[in-house]
Legacy VTK file of the C-alpha trace (Angstrom):
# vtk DataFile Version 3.0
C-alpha trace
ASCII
DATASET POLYDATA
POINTS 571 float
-12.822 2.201 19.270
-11.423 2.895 15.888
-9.943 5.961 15.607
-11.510 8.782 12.905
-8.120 8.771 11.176
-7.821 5.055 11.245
-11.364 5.224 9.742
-10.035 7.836 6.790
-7.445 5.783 5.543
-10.302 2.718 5.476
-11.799 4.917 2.840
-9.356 6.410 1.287
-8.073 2.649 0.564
-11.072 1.380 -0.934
-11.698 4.734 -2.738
-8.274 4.079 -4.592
-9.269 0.301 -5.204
-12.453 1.363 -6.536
-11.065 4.229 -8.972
-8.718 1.290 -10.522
-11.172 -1.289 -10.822
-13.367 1.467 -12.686
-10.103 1.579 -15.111
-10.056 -1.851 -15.945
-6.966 -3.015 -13.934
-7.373 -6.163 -12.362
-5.974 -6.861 -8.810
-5.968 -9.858 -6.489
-4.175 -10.974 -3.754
-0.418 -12.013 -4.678
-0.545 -14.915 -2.617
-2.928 -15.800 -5.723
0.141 -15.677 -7.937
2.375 -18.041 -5.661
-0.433 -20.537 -5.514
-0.915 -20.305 -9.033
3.213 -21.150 -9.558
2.758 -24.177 -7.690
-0.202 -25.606 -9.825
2.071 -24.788 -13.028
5.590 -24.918 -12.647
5.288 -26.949 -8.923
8.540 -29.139 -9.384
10.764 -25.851 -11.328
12.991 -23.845 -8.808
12.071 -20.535 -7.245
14.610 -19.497 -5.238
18.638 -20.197 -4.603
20.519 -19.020 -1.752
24.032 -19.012 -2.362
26.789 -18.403 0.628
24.380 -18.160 3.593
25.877 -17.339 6.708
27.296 -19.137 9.038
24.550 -19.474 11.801
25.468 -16.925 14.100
26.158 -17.930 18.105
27.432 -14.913 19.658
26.071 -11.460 20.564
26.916 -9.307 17.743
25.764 -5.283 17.529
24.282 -4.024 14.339
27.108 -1.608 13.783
29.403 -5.204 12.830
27.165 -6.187 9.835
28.106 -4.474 6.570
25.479 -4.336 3.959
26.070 -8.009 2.963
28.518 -9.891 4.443
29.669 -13.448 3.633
31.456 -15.049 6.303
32.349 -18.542 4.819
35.162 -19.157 2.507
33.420 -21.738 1.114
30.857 -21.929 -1.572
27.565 -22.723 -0.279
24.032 -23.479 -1.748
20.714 -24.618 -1.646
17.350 -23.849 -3.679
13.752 -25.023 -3.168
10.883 -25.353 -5.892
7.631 -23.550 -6.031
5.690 -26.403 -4.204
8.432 -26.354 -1.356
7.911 -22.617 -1.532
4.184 -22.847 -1.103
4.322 -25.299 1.436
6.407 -23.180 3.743
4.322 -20.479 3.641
0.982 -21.964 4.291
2.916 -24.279 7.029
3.882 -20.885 8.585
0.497 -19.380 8.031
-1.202 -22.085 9.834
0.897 -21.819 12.924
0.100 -18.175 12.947
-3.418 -18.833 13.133
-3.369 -22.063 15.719
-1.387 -19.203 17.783
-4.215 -16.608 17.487
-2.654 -14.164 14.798
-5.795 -12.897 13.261
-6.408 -11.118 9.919
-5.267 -7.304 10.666
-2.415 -8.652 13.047
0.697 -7.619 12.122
4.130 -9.751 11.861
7.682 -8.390 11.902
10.378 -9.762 9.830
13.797 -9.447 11.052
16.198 -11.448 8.528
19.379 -11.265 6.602
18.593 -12.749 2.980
18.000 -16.381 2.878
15.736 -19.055 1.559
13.434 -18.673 4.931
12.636 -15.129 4.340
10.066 -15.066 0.903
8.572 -18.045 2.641
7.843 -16.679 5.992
6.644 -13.267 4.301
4.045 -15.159 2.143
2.699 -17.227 5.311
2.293 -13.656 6.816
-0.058 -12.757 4.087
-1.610 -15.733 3.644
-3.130 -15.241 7.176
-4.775 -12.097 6.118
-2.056 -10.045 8.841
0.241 -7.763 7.690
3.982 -8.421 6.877
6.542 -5.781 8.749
9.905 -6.353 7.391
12.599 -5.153 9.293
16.250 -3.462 8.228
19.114 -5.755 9.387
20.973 -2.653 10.447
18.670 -1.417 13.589
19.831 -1.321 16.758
18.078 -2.725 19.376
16.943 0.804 20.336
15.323 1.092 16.656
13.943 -2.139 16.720
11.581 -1.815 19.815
10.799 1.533 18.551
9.792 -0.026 15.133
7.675 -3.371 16.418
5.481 -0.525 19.446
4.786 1.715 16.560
3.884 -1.046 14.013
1.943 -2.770 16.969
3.699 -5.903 16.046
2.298 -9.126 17.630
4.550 -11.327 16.689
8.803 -10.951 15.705
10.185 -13.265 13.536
14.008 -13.138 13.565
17.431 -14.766 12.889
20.658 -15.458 14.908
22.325 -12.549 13.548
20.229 -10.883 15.647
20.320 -12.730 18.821
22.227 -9.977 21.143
19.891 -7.254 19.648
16.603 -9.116 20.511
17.548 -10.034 23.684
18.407 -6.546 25.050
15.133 -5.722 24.768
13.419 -8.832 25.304
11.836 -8.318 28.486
10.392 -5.446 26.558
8.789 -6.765 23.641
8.226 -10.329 24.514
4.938 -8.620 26.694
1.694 -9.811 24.165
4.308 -11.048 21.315
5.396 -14.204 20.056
9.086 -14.213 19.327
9.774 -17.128 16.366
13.623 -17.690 15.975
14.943 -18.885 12.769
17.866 -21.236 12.808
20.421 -23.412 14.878
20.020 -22.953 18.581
16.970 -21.572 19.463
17.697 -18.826 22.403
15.050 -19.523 25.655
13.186 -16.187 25.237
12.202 -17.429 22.298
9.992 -20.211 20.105
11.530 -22.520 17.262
10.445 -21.771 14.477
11.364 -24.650 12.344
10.378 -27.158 15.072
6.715 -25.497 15.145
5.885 -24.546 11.581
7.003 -28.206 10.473
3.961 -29.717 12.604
2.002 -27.574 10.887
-0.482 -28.370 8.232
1.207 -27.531 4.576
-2.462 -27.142 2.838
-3.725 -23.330 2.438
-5.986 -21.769 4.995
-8.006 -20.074 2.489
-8.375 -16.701 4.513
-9.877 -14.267 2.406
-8.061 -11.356 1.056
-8.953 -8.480 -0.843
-7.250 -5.429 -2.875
-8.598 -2.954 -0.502
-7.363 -4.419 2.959
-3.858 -3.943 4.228
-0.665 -6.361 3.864
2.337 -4.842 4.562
4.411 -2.271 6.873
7.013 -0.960 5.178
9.926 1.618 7.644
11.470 4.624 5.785
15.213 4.592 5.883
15.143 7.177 9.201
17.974 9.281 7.760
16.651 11.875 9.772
15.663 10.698 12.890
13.771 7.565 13.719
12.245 5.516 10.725
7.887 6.024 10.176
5.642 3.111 9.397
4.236 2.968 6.012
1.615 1.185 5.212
0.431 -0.307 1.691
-2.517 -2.902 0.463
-2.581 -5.905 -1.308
-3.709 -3.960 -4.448
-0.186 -2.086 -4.372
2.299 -4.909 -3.955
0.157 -6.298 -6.703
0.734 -3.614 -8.967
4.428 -3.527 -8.033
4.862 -6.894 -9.651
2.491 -5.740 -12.701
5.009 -2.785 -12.989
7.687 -4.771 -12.795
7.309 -7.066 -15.087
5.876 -4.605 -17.618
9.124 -2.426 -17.659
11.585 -5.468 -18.202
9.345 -7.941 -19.958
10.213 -10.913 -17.739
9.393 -14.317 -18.954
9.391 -18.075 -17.522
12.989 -18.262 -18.765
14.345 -15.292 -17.037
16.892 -16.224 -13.987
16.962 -13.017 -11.954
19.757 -12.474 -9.134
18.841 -10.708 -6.055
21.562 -9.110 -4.157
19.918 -6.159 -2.094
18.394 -7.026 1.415
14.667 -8.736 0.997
13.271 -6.259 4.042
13.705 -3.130 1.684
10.605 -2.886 -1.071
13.271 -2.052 -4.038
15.024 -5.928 -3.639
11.621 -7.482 -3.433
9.285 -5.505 -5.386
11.485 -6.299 -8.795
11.485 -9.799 -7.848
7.814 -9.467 -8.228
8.431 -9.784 -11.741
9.582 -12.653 -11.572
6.932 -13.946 -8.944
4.524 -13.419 -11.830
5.994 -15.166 -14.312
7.402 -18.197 -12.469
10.757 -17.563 -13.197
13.901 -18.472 -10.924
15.361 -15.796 -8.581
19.020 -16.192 -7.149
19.164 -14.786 -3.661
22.954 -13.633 -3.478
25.044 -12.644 -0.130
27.714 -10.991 -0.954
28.859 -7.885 -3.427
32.303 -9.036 -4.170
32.216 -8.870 -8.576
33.847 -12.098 -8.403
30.605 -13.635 -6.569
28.416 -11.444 -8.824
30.016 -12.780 -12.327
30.337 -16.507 -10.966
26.627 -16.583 -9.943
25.568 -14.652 -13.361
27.679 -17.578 -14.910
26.783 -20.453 -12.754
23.190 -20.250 -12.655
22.430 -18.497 -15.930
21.333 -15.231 -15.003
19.442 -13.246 -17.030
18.669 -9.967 -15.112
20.653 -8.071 -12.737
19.613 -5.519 -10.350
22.952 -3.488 -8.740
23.526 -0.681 -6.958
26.070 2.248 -8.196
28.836 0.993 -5.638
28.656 -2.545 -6.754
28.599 -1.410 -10.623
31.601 0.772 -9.740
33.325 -1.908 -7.703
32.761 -4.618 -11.030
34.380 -2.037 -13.371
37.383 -1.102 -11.147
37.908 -4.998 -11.143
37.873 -5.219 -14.670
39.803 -2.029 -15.661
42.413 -3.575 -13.153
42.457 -7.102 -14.468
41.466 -8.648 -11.297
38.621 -10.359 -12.997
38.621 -11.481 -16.720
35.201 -11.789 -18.207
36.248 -14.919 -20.130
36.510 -16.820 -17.301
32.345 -16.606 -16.850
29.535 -17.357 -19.421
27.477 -14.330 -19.257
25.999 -14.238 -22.929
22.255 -14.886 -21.649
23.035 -11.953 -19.242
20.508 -9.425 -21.409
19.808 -6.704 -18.386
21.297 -4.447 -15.894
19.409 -1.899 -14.071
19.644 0.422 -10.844
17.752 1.923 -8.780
18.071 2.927 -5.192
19.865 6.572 -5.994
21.247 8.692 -9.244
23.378 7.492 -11.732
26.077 8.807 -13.376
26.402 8.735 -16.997
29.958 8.202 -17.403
29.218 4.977 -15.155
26.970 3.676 -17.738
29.082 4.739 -20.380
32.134 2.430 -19.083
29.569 -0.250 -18.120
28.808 -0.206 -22.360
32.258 -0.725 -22.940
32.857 -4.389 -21.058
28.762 -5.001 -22.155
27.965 -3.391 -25.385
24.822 -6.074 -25.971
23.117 -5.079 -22.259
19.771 -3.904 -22.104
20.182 -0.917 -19.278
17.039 0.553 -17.019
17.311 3.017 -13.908
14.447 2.791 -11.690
13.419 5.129 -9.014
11.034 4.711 -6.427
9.974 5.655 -2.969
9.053 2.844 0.018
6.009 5.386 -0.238
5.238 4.038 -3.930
6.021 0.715 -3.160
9.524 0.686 -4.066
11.144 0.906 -7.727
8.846 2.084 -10.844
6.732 4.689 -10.158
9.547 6.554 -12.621
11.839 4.797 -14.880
14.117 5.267 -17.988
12.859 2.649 -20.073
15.553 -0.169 -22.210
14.664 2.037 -25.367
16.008 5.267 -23.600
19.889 4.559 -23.201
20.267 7.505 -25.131
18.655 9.554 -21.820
20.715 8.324 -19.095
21.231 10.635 -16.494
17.325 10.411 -16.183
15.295 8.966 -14.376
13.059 8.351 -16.705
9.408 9.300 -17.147
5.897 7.795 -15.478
6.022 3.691 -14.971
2.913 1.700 -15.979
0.386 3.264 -13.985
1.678 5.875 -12.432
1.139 9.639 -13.303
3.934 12.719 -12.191
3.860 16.090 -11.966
6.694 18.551 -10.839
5.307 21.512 -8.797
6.367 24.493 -6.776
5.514 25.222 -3.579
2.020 25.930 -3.827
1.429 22.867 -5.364
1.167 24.520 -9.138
3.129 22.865 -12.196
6.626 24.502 -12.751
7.541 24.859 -16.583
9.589 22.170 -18.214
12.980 22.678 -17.488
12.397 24.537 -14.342
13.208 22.896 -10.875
10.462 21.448 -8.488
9.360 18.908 -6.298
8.334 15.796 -7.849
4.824 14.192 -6.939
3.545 10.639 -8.249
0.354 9.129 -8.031
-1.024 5.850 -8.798
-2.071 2.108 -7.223
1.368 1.797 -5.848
1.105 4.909 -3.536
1.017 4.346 0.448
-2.397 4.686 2.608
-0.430 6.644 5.314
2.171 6.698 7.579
0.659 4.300 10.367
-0.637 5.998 13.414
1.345 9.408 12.569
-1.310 11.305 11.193
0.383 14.692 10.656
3.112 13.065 8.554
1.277 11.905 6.479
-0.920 15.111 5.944
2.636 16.851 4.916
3.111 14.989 2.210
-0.307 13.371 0.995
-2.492 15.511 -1.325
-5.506 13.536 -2.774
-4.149 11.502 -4.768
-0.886 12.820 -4.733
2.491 11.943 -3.219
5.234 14.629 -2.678
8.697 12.816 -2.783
10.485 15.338 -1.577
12.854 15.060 -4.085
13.602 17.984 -6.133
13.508 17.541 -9.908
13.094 19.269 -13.388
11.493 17.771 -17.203
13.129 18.422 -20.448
11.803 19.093 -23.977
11.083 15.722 -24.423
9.339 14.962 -21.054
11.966 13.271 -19.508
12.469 13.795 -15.418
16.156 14.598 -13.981
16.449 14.274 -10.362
18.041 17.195 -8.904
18.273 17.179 -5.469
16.507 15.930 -2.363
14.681 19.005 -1.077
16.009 18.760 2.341
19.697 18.221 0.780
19.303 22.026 -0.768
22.467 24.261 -0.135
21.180 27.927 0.079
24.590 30.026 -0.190
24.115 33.202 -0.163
20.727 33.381 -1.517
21.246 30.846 -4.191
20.097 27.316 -4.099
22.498 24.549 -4.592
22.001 20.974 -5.343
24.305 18.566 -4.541
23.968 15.725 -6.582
24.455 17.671 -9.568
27.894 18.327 -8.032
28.553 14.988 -7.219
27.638 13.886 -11.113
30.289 16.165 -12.232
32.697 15.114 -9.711
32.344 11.732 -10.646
33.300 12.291 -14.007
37.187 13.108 -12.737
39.109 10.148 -13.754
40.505 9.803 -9.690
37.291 9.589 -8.203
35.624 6.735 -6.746
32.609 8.140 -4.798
32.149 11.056 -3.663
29.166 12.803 -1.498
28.233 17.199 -1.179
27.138 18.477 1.990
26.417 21.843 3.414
28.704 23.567 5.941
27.674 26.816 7.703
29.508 30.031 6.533
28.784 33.407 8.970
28.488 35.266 5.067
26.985 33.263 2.971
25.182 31.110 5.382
26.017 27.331 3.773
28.812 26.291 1.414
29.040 23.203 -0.266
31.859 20.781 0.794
32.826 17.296 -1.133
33.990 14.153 0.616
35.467 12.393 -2.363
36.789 8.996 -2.238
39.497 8.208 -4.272
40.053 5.100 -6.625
42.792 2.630 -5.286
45.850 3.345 -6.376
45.602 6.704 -7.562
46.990 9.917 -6.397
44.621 13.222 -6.336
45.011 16.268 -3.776
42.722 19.206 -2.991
44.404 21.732 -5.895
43.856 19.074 -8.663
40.102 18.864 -7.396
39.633 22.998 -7.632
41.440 23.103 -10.814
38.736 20.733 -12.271
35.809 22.330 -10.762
36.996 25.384 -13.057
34.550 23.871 -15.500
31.148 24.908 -13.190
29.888 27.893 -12.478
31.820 29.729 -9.792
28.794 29.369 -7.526
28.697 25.626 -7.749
32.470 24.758 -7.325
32.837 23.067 -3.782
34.567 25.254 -1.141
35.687 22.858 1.017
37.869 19.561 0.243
37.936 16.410 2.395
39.197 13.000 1.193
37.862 10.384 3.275
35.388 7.363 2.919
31.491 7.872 1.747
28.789 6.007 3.842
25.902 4.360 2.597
23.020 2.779 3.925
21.934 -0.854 3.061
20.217 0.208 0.169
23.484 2.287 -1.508
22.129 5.810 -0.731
25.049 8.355 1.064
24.253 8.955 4.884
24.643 12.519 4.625
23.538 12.508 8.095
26.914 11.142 9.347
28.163 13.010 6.789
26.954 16.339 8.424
27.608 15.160 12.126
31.304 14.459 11.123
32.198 17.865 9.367
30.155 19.258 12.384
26.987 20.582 10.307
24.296 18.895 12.808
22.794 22.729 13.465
22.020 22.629 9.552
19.859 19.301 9.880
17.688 20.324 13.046
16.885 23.642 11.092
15.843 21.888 8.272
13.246 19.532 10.775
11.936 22.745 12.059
11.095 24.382 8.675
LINES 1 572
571 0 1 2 3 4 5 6 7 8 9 10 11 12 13 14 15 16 17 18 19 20 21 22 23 24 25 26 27 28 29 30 31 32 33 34 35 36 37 38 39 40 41 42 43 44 45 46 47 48 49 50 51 52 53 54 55 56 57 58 59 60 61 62 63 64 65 66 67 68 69 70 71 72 73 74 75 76 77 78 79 80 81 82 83 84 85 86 87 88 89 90 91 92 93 94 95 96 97 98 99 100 101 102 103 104 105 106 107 108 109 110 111 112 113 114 115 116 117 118 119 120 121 122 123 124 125 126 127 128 129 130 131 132 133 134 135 136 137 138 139 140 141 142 143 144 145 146 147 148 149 150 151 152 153 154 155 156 157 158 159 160 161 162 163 164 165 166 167 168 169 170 171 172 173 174 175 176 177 178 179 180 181 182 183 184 185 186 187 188 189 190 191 192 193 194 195 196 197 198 199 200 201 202 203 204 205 206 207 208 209 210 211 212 213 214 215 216 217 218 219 220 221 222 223 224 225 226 227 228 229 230 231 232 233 234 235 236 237 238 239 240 241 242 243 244 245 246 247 248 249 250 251 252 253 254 255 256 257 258 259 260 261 262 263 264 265 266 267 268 269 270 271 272 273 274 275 276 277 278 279 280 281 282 283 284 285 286 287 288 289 290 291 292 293 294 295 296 297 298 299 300 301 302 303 304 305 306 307 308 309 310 311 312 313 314 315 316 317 318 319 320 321 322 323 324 325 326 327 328 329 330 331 332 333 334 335 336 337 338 339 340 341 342 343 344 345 346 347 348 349 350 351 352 353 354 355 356 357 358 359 360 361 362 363 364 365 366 367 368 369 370 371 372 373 374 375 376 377 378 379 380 381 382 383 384 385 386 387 388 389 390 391 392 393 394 395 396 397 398 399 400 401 402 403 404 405 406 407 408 409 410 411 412 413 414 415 416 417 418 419 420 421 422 423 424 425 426 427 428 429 430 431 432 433 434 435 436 437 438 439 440 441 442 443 444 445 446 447 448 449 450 451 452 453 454 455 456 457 458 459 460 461 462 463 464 465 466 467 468 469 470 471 472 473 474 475 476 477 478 479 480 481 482 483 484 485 486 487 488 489 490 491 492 493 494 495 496 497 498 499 500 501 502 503 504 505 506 507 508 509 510 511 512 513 514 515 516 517 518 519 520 521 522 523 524 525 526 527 528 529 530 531 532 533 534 535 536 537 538 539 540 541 542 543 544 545 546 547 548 549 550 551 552 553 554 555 556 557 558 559 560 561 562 563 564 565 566 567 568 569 570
């Protein structure tokens, strides 16, 4: 029996696909748009893979992997066109359904990048199931946890993961298919290129709608284990409308891919691509030298980085380790980020090597359906430091905490609404009341508007330092810190105090080759208010997750500030 809160977010799905329709916004299915690629542009190339990795044999735990991590010295690559594309997926969609996957079903996706991965996810949808990608960095723990409260049916998964899967195999393999993908299929589980090639490669026609579901998407679980999100085929299709509306893609545009497929921010601004029929580069690896060869090599046009990788590039180049005339990067015409803040003086420097760039920030929840729910905008250079203001179709507000609009320029939590936002958190029910109001989302995320209507992130709201009665967000620390010529990265934290109750503390990481202690740090914090200036020192490393954002969990656990975490999940 279908449970009444199962049977809410029914409505409330069809209630938002109804509201757009009566707008004038047209929706279909987005398997529409690869089908329609492959009657246009069949024999053009979608997707290149460059330096895959080597096919992995042995068991290897998820703390090994780093975010991307090439493992041959040689250069390696391989594309396929949009028919090959299309084929792939419907050959995969039609061993779903000889297997019993039914519309509804869901289908877990655990891949590093690579030409497979698009492919498979398309099949998924094809079927009417839902896709449930997967991050590469779970442990086996997290991964079980994920695919019982996704209800997965079926795991799809690479040998990267081999060792992880088949901890828990015994576990999971109980009503699932496991499909491997690769060289040397393990026994607990089925091939997946021997069985999808027997398939046939012509479309099953399943019927697919705005309104019904298509994807499970995990929050990044920075404070505990991740939740299931779950979005319809009306938002991934306005993700790529989005998309493509804020950076005007066109048949011609080449865009490179570097962040990991399973997270909605890499794939939802290929979607602009997707809709135009353009090429997409899918790179591993964050080296700048494999960045600038494959924006030289294959003629790439757009470039979506993260602030460590954009950092990394510019250290290379104020260091001479790299020399831009070795590449032909003239067609290059964007760079944007997304994924967390960015600092000014970053974009500033960037300017310098690439005065003729286009430059966007994008922000975006896996809530909204990744990246554009808020963005700058290529005309609004002049306002970085901002995030930007409403993306097409999306409305914001910033509110206080009974829900009321705060003044421009005062600080509150940011809410967004439009097609892009999620039905719920699957089968968590209270979660999702917390932080879905009608039609609006609360991010969570602290923010404030200027004169001109522009939206400055300020802090996430669980990231708030109260010292002694006064609130303190951190990442405006961290843009100021950032600004000192010595530092390379650099993440505030609270600590407890008996006095004042929290103080802030900065783990700064230093650029290579450059000296900086703790004095020269409080003599430059002289410039904030006295309130502001970091009372603690520490110069170590800064983590970040897969998608570039600082694990201020570990953060917190190392400088032994756990107490302040689990009374923040209370409040």
């Amino acid at each position: 029996m279908t449970s009444p809160f199962k049977k809410g977010i029914v409505t409330l799905a069809i209630k938002r696909a109804k509201v757009m329709s009566q707008k004038g916004d047209f929706f279909m299915p987005i398997t529409d748009i690869l089908e329609k690629n492959c009657r246009l542009y069949g024999d053009d190339v979608a997707l290149v893979e460059i330096n895959p990795e080597m096919p992995e044999t042995r068991r290897v735990t998820w703390k090994e992997y780093e975010l991307i991590e090439p493992v041959r010295a040689s250069y390696y690559r391989r594309e396929i066109t949009w028919n090959v594309f299309n084929e792939k997926a419907n050959r995969f969609a039609n061993l779903l359904l000889e297997r019993g996957v039914h519309k509804g079903d869901k289908v877990a996706i655990l891949l590093m990048n690579c030409l497979e991965w698009l492919p498979i996810y398309f099949g998924i949808l094809k079927t009417g199931a839902l896709a449930v990608p997967l991050n590469f960095r779970y442990s086996a723990e997290e991964i079980k946890y994920c695919v019982e409260l996704a209800e997965v049916d079926v795991l799809v998964f690479g040998p990267e993961f081999i060792g992880r899967i088949e901890e828990i195999a015994d576990e999971i393999s109980r009503h699932r298919l496991l499909f491997f993908v690769g060289d040397g299929c393990p026994g607990f589980a089925e091939d997946y290129t021997m069985h999808s090639a027997n398939c046939s490669s012509q479309s099953p026609k399943i019927d697919v709608t705005d309104e019904d579901y298509a994807a499970i998407y995990f929050s990044s679980g920075t404070t505990g284990f991740p939740k299931a999100i779950l979005h319809t085929h009306q938002a991934l299709m306005h993700s790529a409308k989005t998309e493509q509306n804020h950076h005007g893609q066109t048949k011609d545009d080449v865009f490179l891919c570097i962040p990991p497929l399973y997270h909605t921010g890499a794939k939802m601004h290929w979607f602009g691509s997707l809709l135009t029929g353009g090429k997409a580069v899918l790179l591993k690896g964050t080296n700048p030298e494999f960045i600038l060869r494959a924006v030289s090599e294959e003629k790439c046009t757009i470039v979506w980085l993260l602030v460590p990788w954009a950092q990394d590039l510019l250290l290379a180049l104020d260091s001479g380790k790299i020399n831009l005339d070795m590449y032909q990067l003239d067609q290059w015409r964007l760079m944007h980020i997304g994924a967390q803040p960015v600092p000014p003086s970053l974009i500033k420097h960037w300017k310098e090597y690439f005065p003729h760039h286009q430059y966007d920030t994008n922000y975006g929840l896996s809530e909204s359906i990744g990246p554009g729910c808020v963005h700058l905008g290529v005309e609004n250079i002049h306002k970085v430091g901002a995030i930007g203001k409403a993306g097409y179709g999306w409305k914001t507000r910033i509110i206080d905490e009974n829900g009321n609009d705060v003044k421009p320029g005062e600080t509150g939590e940011l809410a967004v609404s439009g097609p892009g936002v999620m039905v719920c958190y699957y089968n968590d029910p209270k979660a999702t009341e917390e932080v879905l109001h009608g039609e609006w989302l609360y991010t969570g995320d602290m923010a404030e508007e200027d004169e001109d209507g522009f939206i400055f992130l300020v802090d996430r709201k669980k990231d708030v330092i109260i010292s002694g009665g006064e609130n303190i967000y951190p990442v405006q620390i961290e843009d100021f810190l950032r600004t000192h010529e010595a530092v390379h990265d650099v993440a505030v934290i609270g600590l407890p105090d008996h006095r004042l109750g929290e103080i802030s503390a900065a783990i700064i990481a230093l650029k290579p080759g450059v000296t900086c202690d703790e004095e020269d740090i409080n003599t430059f914090c002289k410039k904030l208010p006295r309130y502001k200036r970091p009372r603690k020192i520490f110069f170590a490393d800064v983590p970040r997750n897969a998608t570039g954002k600082i694990e201020k969990p570990k953060l917190r656990e190392r400088y032994g500030a756990l107490h302040l975490v689990e009374a923040q999940n209370r409040a």
